[in-house]
BALOBA-1460 file (C-alpha; in Angstrom, 3 decimals):
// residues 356
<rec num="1" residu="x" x="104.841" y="-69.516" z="44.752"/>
<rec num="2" residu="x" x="101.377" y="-68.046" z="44.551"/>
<rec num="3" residu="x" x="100.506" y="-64.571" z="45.250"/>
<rec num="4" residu="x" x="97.397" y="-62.279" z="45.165"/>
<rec num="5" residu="x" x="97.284" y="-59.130" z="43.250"/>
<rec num="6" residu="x" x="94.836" y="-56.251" z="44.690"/>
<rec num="7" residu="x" x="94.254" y="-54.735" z="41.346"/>
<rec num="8" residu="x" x="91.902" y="-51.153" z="41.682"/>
<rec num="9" residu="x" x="91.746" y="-50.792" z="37.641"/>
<rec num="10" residu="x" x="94.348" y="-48.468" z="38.056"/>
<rec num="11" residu="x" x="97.749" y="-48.204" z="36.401"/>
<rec num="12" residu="x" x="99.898" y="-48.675" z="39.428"/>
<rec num="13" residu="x" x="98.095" y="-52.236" z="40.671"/>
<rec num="14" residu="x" x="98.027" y="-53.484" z="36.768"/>
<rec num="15" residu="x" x="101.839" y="-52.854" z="36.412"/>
<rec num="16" residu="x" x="102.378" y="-54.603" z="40.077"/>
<rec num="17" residu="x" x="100.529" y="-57.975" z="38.535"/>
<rec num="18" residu="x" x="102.658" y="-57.511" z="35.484"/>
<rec num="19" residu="x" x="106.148" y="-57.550" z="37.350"/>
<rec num="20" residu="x" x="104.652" y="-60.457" z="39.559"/>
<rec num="21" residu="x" x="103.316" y="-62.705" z="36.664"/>
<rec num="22" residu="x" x="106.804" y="-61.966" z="34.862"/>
<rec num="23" residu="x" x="108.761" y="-62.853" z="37.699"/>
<rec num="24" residu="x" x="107.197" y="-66.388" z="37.826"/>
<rec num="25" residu="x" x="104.639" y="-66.388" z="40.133"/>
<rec num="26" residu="x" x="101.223" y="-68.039" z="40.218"/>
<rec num="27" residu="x" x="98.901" y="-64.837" z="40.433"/>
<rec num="28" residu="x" x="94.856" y="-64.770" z="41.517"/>
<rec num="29" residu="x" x="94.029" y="-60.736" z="40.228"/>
<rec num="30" residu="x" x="90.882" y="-59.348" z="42.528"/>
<rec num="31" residu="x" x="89.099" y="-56.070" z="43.422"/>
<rec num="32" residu="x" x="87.537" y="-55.184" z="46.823"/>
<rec num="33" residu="x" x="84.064" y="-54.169" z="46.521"/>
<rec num="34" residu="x" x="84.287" y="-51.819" z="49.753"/>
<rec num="35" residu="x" x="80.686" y="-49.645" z="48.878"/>
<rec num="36" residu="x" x="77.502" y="-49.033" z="46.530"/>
<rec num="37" residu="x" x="77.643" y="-45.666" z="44.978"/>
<rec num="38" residu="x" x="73.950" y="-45.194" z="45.669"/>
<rec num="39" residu="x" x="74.451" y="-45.512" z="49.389"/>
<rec num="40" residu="x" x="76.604" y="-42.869" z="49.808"/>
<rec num="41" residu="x" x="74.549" y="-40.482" z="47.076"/>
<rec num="42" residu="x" x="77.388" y="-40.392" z="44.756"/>
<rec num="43" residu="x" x="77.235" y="-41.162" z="40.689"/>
<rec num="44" residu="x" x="78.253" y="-44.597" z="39.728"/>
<rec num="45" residu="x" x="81.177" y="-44.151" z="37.684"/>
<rec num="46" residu="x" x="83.188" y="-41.857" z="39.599"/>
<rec num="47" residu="x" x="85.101" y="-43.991" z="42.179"/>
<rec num="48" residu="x" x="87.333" y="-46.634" z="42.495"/>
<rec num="49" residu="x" x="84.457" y="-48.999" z="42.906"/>
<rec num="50" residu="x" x="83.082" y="-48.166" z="39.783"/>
<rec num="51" residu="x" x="82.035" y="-50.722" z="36.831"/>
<rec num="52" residu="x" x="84.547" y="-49.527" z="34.403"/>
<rec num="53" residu="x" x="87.297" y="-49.486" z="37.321"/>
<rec num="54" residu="x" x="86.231" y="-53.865" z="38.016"/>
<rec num="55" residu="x" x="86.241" y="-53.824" z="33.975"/>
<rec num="56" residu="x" x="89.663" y="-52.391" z="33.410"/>
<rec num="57" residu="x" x="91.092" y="-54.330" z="36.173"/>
<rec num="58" residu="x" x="89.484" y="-57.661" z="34.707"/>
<rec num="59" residu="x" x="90.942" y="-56.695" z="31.391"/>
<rec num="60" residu="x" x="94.547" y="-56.742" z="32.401"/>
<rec num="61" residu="x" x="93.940" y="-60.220" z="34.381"/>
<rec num="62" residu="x" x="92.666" y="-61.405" z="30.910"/>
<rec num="63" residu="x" x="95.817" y="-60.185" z="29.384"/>
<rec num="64" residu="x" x="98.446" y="-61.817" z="32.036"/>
<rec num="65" residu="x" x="96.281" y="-64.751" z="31.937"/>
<rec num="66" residu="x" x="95.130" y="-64.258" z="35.196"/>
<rec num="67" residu="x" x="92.257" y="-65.444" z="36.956"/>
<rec num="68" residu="x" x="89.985" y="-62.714" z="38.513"/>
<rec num="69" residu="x" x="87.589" y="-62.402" z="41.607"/>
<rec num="70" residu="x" x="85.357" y="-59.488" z="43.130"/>
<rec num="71" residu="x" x="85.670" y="-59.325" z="46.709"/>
<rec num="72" residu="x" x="82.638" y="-58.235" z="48.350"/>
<rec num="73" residu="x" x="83.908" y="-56.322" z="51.568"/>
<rec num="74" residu="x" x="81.077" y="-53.660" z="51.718"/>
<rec num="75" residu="x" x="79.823" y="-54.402" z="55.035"/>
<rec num="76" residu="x" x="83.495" y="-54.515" z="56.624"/>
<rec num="77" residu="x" x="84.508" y="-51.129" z="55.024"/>
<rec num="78" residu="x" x="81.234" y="-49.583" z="56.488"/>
<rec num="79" residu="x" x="82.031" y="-50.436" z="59.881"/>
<rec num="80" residu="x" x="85.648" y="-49.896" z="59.913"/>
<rec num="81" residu="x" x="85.814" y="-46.959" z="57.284"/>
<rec num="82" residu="x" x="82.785" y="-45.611" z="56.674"/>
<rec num="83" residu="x" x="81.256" y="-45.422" z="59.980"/>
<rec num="84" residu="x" x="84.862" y="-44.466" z="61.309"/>
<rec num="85" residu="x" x="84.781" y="-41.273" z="59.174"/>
<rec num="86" residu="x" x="80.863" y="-40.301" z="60.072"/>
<rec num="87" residu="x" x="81.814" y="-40.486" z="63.383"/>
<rec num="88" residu="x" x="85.132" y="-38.271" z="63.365"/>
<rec num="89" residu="x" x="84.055" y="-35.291" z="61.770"/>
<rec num="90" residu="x" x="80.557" y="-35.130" z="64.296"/>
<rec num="91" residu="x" x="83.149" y="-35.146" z="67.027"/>
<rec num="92" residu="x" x="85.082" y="-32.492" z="65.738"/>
<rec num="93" residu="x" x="88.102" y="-35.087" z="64.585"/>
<rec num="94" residu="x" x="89.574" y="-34.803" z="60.723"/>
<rec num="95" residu="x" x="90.139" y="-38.706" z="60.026"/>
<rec num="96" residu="x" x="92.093" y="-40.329" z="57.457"/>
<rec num="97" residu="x" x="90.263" y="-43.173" z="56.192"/>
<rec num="98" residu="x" x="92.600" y="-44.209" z="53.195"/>
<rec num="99" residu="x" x="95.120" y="-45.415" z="56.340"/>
<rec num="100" residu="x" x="92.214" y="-47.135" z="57.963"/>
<rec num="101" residu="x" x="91.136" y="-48.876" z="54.649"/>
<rec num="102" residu="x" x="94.465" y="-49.934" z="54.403"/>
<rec num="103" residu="x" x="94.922" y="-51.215" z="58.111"/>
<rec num="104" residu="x" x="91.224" y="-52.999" z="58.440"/>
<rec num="105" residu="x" x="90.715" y="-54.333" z="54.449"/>
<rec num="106" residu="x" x="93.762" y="-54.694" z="52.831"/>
<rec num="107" residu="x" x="95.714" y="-56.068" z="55.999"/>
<rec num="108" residu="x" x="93.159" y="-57.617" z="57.411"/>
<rec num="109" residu="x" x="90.361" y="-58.941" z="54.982"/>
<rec num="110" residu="x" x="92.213" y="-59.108" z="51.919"/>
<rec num="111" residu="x" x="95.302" y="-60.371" z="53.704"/>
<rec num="112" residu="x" x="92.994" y="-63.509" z="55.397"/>
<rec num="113" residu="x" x="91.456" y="-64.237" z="51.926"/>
<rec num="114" residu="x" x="95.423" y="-64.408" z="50.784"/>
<rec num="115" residu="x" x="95.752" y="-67.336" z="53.249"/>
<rec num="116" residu="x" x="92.577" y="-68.794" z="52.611"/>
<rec num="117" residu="x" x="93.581" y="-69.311" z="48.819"/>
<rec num="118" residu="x" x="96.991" y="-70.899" z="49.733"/>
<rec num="119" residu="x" x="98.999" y="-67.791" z="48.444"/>
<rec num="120" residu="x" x="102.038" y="-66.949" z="49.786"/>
<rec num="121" residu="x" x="102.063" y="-63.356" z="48.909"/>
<rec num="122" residu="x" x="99.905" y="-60.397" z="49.064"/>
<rec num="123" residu="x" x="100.695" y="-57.656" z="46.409"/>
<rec num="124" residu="x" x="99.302" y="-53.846" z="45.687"/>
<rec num="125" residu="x" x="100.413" y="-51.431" z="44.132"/>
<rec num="126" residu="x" x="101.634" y="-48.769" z="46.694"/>
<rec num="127" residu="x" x="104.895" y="-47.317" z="46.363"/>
<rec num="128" residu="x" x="106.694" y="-48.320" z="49.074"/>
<rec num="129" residu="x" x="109.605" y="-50.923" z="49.591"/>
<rec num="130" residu="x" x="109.951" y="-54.272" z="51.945"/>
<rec num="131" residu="x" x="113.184" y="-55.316" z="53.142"/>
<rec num="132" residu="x" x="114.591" y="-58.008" z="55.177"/>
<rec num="133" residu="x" x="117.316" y="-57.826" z="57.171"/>
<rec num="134" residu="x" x="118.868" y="-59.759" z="60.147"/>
<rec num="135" residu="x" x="116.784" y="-58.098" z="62.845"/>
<rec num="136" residu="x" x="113.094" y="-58.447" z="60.747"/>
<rec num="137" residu="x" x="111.798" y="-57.000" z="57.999"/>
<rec num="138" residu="x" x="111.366" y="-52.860" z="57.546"/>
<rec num="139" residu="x" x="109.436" y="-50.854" z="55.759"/>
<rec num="140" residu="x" x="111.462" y="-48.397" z="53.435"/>
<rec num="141" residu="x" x="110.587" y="-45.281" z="51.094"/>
<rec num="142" residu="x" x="109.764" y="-45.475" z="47.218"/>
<rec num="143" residu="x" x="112.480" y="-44.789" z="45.152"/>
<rec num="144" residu="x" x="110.142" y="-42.594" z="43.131"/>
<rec num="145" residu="x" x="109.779" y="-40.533" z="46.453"/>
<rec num="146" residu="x" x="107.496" y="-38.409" z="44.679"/>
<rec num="147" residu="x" x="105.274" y="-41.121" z="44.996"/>
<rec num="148" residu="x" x="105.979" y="-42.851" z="48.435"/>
<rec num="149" residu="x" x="103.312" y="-44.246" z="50.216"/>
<rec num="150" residu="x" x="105.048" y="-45.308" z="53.515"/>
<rec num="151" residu="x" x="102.883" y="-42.624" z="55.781"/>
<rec num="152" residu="x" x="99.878" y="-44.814" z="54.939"/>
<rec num="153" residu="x" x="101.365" y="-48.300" z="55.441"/>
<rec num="154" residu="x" x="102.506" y="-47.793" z="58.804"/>
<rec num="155" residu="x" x="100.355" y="-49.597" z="60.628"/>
<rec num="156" residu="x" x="101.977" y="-53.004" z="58.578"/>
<rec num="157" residu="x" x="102.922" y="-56.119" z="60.826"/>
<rec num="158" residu="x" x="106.295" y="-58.133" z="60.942"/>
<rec num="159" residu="x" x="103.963" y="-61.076" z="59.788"/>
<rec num="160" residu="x" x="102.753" y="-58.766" z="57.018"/>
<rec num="161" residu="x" x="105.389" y="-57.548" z="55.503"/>
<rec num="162" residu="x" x="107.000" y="-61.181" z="55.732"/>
<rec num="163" residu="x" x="104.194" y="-61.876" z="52.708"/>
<rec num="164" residu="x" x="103.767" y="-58.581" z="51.136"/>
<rec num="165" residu="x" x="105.262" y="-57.575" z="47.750"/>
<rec num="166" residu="x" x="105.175" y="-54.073" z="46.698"/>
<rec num="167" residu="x" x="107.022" y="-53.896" z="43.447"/>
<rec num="168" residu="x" x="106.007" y="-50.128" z="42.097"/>
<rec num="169" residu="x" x="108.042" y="-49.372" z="45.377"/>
<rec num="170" residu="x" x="111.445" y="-50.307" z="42.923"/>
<rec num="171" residu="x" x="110.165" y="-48.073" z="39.888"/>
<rec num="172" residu="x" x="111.853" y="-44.443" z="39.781"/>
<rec num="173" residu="x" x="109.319" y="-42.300" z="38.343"/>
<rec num="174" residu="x" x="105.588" y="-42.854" z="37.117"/>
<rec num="175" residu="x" x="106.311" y="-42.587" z="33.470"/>
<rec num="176" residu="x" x="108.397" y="-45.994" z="33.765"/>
<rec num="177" residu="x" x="105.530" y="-47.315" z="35.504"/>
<rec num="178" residu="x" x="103.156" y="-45.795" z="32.268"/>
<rec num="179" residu="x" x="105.827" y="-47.058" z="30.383"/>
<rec num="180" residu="x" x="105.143" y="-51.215" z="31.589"/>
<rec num="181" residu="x" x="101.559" y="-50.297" z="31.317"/>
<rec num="182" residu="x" x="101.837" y="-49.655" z="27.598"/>
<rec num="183" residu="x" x="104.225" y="-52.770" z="26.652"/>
<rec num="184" residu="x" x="101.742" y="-54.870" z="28.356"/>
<rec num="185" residu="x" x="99.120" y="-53.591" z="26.358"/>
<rec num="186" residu="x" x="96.895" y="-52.460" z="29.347"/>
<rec num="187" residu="x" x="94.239" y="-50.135" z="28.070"/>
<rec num="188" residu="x" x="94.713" y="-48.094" z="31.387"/>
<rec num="189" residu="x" x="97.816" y="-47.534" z="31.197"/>
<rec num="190" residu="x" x="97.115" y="-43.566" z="30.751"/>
<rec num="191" residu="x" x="94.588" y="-43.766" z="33.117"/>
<rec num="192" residu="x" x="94.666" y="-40.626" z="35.622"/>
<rec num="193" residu="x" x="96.001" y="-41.339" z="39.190"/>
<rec num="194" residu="x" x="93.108" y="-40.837" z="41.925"/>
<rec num="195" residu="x" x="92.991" y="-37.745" z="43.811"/>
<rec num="196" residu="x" x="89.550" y="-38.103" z="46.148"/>
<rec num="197" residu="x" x="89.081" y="-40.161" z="49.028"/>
<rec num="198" residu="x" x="86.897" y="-42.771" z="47.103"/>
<rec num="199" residu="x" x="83.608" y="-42.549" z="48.864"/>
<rec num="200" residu="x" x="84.350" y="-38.715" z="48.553"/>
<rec num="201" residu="x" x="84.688" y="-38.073" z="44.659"/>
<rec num="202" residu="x" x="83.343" y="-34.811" z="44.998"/>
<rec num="203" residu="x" x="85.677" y="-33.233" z="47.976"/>
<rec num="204" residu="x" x="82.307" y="-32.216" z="50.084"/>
<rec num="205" residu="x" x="82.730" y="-34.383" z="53.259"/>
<rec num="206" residu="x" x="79.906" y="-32.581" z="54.968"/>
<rec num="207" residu="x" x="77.318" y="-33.937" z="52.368"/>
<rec num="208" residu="x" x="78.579" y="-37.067" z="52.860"/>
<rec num="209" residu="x" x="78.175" y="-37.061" z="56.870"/>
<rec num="210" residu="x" x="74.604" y="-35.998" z="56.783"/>
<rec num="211" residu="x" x="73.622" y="-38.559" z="53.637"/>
<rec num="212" residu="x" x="75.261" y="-41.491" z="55.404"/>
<rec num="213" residu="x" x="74.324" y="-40.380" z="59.183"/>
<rec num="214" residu="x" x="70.789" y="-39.081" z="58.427"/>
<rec num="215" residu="x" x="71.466" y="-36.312" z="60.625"/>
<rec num="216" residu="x" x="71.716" y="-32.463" z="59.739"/>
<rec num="217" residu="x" x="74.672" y="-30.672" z="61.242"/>
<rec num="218" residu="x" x="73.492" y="-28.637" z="64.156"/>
<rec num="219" residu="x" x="74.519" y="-24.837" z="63.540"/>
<rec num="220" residu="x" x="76.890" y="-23.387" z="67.180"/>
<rec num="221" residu="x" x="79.050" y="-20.494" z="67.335"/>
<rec num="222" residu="x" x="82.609" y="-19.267" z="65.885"/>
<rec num="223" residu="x" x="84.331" y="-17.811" z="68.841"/>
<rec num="224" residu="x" x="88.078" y="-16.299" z="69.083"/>
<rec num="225" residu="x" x="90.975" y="-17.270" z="71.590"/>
<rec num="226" residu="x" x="89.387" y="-15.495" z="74.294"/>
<rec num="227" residu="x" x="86.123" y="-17.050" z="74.418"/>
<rec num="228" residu="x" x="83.981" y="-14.157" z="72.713"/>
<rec num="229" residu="x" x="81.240" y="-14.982" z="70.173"/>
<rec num="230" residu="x" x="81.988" y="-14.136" z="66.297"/>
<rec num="231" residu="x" x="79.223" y="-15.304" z="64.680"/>
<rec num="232" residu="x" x="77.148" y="-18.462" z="63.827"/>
<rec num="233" residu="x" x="78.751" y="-21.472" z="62.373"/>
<rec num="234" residu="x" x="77.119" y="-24.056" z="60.284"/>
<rec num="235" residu="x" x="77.705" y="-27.374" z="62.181"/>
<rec num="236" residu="x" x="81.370" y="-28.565" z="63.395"/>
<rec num="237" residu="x" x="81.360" y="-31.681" z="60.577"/>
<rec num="238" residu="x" x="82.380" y="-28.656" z="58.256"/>
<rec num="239" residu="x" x="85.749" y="-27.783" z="59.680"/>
<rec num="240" residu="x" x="89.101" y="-29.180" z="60.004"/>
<rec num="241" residu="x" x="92.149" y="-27.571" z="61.980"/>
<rec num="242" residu="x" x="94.111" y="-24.833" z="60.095"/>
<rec num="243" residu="x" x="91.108" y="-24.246" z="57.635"/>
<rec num="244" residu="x" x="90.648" y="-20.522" z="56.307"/>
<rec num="245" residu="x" x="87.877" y="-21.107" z="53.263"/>
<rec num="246" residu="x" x="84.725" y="-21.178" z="53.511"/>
<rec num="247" residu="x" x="84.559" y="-20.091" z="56.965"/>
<rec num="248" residu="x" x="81.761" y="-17.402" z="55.410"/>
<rec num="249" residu="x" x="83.571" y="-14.115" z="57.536"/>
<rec num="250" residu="x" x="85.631" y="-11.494" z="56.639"/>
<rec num="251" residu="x" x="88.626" y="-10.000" z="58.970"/>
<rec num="252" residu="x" x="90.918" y="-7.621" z="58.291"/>
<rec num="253" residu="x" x="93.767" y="-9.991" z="58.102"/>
<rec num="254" residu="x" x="93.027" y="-14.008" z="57.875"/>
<rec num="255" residu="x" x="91.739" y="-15.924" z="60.352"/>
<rec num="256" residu="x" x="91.973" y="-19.696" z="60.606"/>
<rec num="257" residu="x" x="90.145" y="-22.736" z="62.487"/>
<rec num="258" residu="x" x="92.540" y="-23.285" z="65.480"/>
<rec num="259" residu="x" x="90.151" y="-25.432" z="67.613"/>
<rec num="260" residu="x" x="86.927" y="-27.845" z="67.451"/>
<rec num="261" residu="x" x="84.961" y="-28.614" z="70.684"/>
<rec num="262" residu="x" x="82.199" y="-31.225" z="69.587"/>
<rec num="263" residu="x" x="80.781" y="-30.918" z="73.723"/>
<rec num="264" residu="x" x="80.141" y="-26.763" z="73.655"/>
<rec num="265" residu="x" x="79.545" y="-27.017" z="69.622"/>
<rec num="266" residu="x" x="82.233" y="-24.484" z="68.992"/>
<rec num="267" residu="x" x="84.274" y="-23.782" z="66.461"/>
<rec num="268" residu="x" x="87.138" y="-21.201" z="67.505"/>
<rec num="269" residu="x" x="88.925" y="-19.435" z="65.036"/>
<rec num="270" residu="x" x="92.746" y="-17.217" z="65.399"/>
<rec num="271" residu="x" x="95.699" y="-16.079" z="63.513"/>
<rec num="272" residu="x" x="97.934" y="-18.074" z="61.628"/>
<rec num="273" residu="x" x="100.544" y="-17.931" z="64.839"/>
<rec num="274" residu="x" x="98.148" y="-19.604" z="66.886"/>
<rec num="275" residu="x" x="97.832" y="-22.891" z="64.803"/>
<rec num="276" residu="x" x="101.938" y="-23.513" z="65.728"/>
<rec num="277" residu="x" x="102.683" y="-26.167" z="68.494"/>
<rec num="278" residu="x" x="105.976" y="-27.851" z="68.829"/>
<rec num="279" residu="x" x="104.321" y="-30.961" z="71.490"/>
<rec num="280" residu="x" x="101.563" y="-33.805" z="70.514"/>
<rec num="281" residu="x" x="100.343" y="-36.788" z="71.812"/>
<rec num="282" residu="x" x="99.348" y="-40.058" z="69.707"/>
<rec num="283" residu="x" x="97.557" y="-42.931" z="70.413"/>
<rec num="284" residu="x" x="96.971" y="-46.606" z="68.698"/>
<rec num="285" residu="x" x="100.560" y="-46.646" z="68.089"/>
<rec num="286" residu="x" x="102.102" y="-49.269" z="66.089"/>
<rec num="287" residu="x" x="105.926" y="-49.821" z="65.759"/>
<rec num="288" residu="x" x="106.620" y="-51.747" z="62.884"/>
<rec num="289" residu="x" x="109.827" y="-53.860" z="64.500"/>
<rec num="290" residu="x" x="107.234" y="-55.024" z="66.980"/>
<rec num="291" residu="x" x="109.374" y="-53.236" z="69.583"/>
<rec num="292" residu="x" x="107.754" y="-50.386" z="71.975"/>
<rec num="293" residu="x" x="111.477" y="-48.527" z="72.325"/>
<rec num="294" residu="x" x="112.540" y="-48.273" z="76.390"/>
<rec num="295" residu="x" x="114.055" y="-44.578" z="75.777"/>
<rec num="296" residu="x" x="113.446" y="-41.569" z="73.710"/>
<rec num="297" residu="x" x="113.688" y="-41.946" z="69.443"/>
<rec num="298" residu="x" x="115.368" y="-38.967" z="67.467"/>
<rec num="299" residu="x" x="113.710" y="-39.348" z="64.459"/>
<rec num="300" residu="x" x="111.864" y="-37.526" z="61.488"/>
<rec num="301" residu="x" x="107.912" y="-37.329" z="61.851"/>
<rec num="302" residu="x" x="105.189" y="-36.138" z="59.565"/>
<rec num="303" residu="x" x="102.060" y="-34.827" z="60.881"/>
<rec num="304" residu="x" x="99.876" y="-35.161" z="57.065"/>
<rec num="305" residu="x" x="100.580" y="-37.347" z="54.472"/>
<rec num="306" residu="x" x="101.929" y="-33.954" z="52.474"/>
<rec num="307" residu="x" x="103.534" y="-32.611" z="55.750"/>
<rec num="308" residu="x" x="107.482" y="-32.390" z="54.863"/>
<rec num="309" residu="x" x="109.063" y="-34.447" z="57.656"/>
<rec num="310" residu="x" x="110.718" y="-32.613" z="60.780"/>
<rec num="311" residu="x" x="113.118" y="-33.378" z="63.304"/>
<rec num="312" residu="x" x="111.469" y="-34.602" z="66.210"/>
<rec num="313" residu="x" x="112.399" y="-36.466" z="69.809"/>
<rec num="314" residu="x" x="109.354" y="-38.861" z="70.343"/>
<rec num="315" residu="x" x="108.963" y="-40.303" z="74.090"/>
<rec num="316" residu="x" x="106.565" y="-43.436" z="74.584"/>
<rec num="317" residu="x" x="104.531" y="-42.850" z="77.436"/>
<rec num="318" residu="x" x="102.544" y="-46.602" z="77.093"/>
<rec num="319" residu="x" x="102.248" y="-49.548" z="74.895"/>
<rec num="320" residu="x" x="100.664" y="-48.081" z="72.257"/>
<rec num="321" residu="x" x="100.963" y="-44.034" z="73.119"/>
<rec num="322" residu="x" x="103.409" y="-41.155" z="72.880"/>
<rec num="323" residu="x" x="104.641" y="-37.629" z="73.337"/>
<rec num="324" residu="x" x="106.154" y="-36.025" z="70.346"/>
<rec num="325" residu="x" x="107.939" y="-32.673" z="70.749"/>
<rec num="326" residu="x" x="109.571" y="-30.866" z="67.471"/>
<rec num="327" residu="x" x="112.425" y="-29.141" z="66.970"/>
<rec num="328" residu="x" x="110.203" y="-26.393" z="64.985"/>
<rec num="329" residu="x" x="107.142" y="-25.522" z="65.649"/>
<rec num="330" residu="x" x="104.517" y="-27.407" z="63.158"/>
<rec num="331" residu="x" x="101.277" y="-25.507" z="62.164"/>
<rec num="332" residu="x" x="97.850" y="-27.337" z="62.607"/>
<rec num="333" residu="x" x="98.525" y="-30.242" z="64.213"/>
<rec num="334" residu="x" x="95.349" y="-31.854" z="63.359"/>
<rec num="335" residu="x" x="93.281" y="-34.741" z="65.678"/>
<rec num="336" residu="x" x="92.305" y="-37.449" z="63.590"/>
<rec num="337" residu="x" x="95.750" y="-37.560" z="61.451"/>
<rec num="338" residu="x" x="98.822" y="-39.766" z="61.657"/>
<rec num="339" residu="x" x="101.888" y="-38.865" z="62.970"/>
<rec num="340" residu="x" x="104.430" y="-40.977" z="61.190"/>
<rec num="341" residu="x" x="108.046" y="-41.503" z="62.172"/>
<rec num="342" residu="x" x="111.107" y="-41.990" z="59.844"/>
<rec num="343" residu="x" x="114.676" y="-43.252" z="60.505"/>
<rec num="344" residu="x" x="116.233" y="-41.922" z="57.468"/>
<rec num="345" residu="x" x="114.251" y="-44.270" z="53.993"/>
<rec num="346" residu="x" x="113.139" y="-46.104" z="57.212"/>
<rec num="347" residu="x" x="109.549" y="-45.885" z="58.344"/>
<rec num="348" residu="x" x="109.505" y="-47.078" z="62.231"/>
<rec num="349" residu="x" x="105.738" y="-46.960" z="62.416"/>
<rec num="350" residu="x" x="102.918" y="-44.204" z="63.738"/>
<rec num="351" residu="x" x="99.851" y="-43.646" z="65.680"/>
<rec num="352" residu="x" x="96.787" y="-41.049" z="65.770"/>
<rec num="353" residu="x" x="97.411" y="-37.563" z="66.604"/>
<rec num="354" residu="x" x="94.870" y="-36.594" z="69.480"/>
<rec num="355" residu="x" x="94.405" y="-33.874" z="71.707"/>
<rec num="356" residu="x" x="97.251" y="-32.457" z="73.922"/>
């Protein structure tokens, strides 16, 4: 059996090819070469796609005696990342664009170059678990739930998770994963975990907007609940729902972003009550049993990948929409984020959050 590793030079993909090569597999090691540094006006060095990142990842092929490719997929992650993200947050949307890197490179590209090399697996690093059982495959929790992964692999196919092995998804904690690193000799193996959207090393989203677009965000007005004019804001690309810093006011008790409208080029700000909503809608919904459900699911959902999962009733209104109404009510539901649903260690699938 032949499988191919997507190694980032971190610890996580190095110990993945490690478990695979021991288990007996024929393993190809490669890294996606998603963007230049220089494009985005960020330091080489500091990302993912950085030469010491392709070096350390080449290293631990070399060990495993593994042969190694570079995948160039820079013009794919523009379009389907990249541009993606630009184009949210100028219309007032707060994207995650680690799920659609996941979704339109790894499951897409890297999964057709997979084929086109006669493997039979796909494997990464994520820590998540696949499981067959008589009705299909599922997607299941990390053991190391401290680590799971799941609410950014839910957009994963019965034909993908037929040839995708995630074996981090078995370890318990990271220091057993640090642990293989070392006994393989793998010179990452204390290598920090990544904490930044790649293209964003540096946290400031806004820079990276007007770099990549060209364009300058257009200053509009904070307004409250009511309608009434606060002040001026600096441009809509620099706020997300439930955000209190660096809003530049002061109130005598704290005042949040509650709403974005990219059309009047306001940004309206209330009180922490007023970001609570128990109802949501989501679109581009994928279930992972390739089964749109006929009736309302009780399940768990997550709104952010950090979110702590609540009891929810979830009622599909088309193929690939829904209505999702909490028990609780769940503060800053944000457009542009997943809402992920969970069966117990089960993840049934997700879709975007959007505007009720």
């Amino acid at each position: 059996m032949r499988a191919l590793i997507a190694m980032s030079g971190g610890v996580d993909s190095s110990v993945a090819a490690k478990q695979i090569k021991e288990a007996g597999y024929e393993c190809i090691g490669c890294t996606m070469k998603l963007y230049e540094n220089e494009d985005l006006g960020i330091s080489s060095g500091k990302t993912c796609c950085s030469l010491d990142d392709i070096a350390d990842a080449r290293a631990v092929c070399a060990k495993l005696g593994m042969p190694y490719y570079v995948f160039n997929f820079t013009e794919n992650f523009r379009e389907k990342v990249i541009d993606k993200f630009v184009r949210c947050y100028q219309e007032g949307i707060t994207p995650n664009p680690c799920i659609d890197c996941n979704r339109y490179l790894k499951w897409d590209q890297l999964y057709n170059r997979m084929k086109e090399l006669d493997c039979d697996y796909l494997v990464t690093g994520h820590y998540a678990r696949v499981e067959k059982t008589e009705n299909g495959y599922i997607l299941k929790k990390a053991k190391n739930l401290a680590k799971d992964q799941t609410y950014v692999l839910y957009n994963l196919t019965q034909e993908e998770l037929a040839h995708l092995l995630l074996p981090c998804g078995e370890l318990e904690d990271k220091e057993e994963t640090r642990t293989l690193a070392r006994e393989g000799g793998f010179r990452n193996s204390e290598k920090p975990d990544s904490q930044d959207i790649c293209f964003v090393p540096d946290v400031d989203y806004a820079s990276v907007v007007e770099r990549y677009s060209g364009k300058k965000s257009v200053p509009g007005n904070f307004i409250d609940t009511e309608g009434h004019v606060i002040a001026e804001h600096k441009g809509i690309i620099h706020y997300t729902i439930g955000q209190r810093k660096g809003l530049g006011l002061s109130f005598t008790e704290p005042h949040y972003v509650t709403k974005i409208d990219p059309v009047a080029n306001t940004v309206t700000l209330g009180l922490s009550a007023d970001l609570f909503s128990t109802d949501a809608d989501a679109n581009d919904m994928n279930w992972i049993s390739g089964i749109v459900p006929d009736h309302p699911v009780r399940c768990k959902a997550k709104i952010r990948y950090r979110h702590a999962e609540q009891w929810a009733t979830v009622i599909p209104t088309g193929e690939k929409t829904v209505h999702v109404t909490f028990d609780e009510p769940q503060r800053a539901i944000t457009p542009g984020q997943s809402l992920v649903l969970y069966d117990g260690d089960i993840c049934l699938g997700g879709g975007v959050l959007i505007r009720s």
